[in-house]
N, C-alpha and C positions, 0 to 999 in steps of 0.2 A: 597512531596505530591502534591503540584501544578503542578509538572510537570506532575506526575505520571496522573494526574485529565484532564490534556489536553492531553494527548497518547489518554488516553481512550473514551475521547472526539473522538478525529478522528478517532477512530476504531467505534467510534456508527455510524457517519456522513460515512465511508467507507463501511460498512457491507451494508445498506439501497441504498447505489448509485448504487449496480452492479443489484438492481431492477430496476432502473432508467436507468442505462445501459440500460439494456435489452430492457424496454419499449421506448425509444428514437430509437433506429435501427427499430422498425416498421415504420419509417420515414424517417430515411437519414442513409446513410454508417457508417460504424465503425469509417473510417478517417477524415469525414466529422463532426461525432459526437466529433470526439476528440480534432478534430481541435475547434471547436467553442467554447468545454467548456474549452476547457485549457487557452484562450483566453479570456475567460470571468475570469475564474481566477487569471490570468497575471493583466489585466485592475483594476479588485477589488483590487488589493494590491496598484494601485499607489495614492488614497488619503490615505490611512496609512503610506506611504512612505514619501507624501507631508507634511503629520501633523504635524510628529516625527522630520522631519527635520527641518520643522517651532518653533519648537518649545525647536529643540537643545536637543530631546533626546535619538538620532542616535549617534552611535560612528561613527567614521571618519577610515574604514578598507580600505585597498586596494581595490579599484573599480576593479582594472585589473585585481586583485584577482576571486572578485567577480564577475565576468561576465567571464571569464575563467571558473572556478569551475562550473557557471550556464550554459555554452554552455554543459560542460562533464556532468552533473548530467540531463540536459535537454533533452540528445541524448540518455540516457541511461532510460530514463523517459520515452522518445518516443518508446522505442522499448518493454518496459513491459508493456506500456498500451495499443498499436496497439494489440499485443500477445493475451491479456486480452480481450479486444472489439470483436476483431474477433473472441477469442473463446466461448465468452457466445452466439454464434451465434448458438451454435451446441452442448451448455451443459448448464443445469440451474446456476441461482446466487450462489445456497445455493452451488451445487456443486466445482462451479469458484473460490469462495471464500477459501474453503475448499485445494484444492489446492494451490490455491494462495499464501495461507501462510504457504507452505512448507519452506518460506523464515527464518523462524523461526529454522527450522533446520540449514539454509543451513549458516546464518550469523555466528554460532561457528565455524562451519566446515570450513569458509573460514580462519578461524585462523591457520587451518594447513599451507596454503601457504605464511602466514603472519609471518612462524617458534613459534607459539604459541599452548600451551600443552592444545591437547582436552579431557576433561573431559570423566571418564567413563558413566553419567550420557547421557552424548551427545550422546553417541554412543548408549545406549538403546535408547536414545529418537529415534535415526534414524531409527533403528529396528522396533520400536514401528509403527512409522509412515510409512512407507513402508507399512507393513502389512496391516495400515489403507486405504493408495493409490489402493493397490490391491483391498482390497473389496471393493474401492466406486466407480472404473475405468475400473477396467478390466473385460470383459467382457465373458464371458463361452468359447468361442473358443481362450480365451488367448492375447486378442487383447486390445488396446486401445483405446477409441471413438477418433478422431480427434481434437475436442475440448478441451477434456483433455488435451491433451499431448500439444497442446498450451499453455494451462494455466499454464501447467509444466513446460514448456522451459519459459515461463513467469518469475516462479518463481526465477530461476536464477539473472535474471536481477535484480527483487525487490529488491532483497537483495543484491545485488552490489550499487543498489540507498543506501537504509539503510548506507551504510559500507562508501559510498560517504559523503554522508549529515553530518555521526558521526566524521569524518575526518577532518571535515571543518566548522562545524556551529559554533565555534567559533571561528573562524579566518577573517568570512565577516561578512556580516549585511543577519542579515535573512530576513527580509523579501525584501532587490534587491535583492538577492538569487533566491528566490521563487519565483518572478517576472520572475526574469530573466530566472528558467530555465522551467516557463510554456509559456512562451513565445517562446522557443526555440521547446519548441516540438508542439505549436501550428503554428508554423512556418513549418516542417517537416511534420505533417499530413494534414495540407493544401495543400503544396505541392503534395503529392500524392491524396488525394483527389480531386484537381483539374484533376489529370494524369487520374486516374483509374474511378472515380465517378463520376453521374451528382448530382450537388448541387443547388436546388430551392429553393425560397423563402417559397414555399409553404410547401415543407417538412422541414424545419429550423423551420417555427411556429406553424407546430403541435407538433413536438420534445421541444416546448419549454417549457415546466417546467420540462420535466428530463434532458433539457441543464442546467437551471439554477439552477436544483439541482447541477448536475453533474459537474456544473461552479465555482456558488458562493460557495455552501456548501464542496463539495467534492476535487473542486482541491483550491479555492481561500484562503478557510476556514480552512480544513482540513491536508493540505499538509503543509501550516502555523504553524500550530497548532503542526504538525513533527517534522520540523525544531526546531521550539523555545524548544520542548518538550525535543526532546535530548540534548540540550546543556545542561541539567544538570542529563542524564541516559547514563548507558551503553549500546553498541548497544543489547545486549543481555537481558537486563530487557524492552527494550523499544520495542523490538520484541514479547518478547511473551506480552506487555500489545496492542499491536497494533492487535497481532493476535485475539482477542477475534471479529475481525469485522464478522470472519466465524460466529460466534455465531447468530449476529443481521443480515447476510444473510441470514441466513439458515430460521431465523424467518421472515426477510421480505417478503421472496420471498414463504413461506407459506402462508400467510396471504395476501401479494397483489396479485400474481400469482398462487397462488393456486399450488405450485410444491408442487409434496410428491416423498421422496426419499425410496427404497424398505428396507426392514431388513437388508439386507448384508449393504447397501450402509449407513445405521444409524449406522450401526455396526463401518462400516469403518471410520466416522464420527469420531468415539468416540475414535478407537484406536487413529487416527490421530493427533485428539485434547492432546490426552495423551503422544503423543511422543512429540508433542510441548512445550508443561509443562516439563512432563520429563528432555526432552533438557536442562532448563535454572534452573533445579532444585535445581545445587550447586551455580550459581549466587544469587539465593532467601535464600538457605540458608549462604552464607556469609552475604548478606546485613542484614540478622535478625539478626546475629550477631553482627555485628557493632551497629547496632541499641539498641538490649540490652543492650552493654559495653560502652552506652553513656546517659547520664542523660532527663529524660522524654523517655527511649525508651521501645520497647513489654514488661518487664519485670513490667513496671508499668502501 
């Protein structure tokens, strides 16, 4: 349950940043923005790091492990959150979002290539959620916004992070991990951001409390809050509790931004949301069974 209580922690802190997204780019570039919060991220972890180690309560993992793992999970970090920034450029949060965690589908699904048996329930979920895609995306002459389809190719990656991080967070120390691989992608979007972008001081401090949301809270806080969260969930229970961020996007960027999404596109919302569910359906119901056939569980 603790872990379950910090998934959904960082699904409230992720739903609320891709408003913070949004409003930080009327200031500085996509990569410039990404650069400095992942970087603010990186930096917040190292007195957590200093503490634990001060005080000998770090296990002692392979370093080489851990900084290996964090270059891969950091380049793969970088190219789903470049995807994501540039395309809330050109489609709302609540939409971004929505998308976004197509990853929720896609993480059973990579079990095929992993020779692992996909569920019938997965496979309506996908159904389910496709159909949801179409109505919140496509648009009457058959096409899809730009933006979107960003956020689609996005979603791919997510959930290769996901499949990473589930792979390995008990093998390093999470939080150099997490250090490590926002560091690495703030490293990569500075880079280009230096190529492609002019970055001023003056647009860094207007951007600066959706940095410092989108720093401390959403990569430094919440990306933390991931890692540790799954070392004791399946990537599939910790999917769909991460996906509920659509939910507090779609609310925030109501309420701060003022987007409204058309009937088809709430339509689409909802299938969407239900194929995601759907998907992890027999995951939920094996754990409630365990959980009954063991003492204090649903049955009392």
């Amino acid at each position: 349950m603790r872990h379950n209580i910090l998934l959904l922690l960082a699904a409230i802190i992720w739903g609320f940043a891709f408003v913070a997204q949004r409003v930080g780019m009327d200031y500085v570039g996509p990569y410039t923005f990404n650069g400095v919060r992942f970087a603010l991220g990186s930096l917040s972890l190292l007195p957590l790091i200093y503490y634990f180690n001060g005080r000998g309560q770090q296990d002692e993992p392979d370093n080489y492990l851990t900084v290996r793992i964090g270059i891969i999970a950091g380049s793969v970090l970088f190219i789903a959150a470049t995807l994501q920034q540039i395309g809330l450029m050109y489609t709302t949060a609540g939409k971004a979002a929505f998308i976004t965690c197509l990853y929720i589908v896609l993480v059973p699904l990579a079990g095929l290539f992993l020779r692992q048996k996909v569920s019938p329930y997965t496979w309506f979920g996908c159904l389910l959620a496709l159909v949801g895609l179409f109505l919140l995306c496509i648009k009457e002459e058959l096409t899809i916004a730009y933006g979107d389809m960003l956020e689609l190719i996005g979603a791919l990656f997510w959930a290769a992070h996901i499949l990473i991080i589930d792979r390995y967070a008990n093998r390093v120390n999470v939080l150099k991990l997490s250090c490590c691989q926002f560091a690495v992608c703030s490293v990569l979007s500075l880079a280009v951001a230096f190529s492609l972008e002019t970055i001023t001081f003056t647009g860094i401090s207007q951007a600066a409390v959706p940095l410092l949301y989108g720093g401390l809270l959403s990569v430094g806080v919440a990306y933390t809050l991931q890692v540790i969260g799954q070392k004791n969930a399946s990537p599939s229970h910790a999917a769909i509790i991460l996906s509920m961020e659509t939910v507090f996007a779609a609310i925030g960027g109501y309420l701060i931004l003022d987007e409204q999404l058309s009937a088809a596109e709430l339509l689409g919302c909802t299938f969407m949301f239900g194929g995601m569910l759907l998907s992890q359906l027999q995951s939920i119901l094996a754990i409630g069974k365990q959980n009954t056939a063991q003492p204090g569980g649903f049955q009392q």
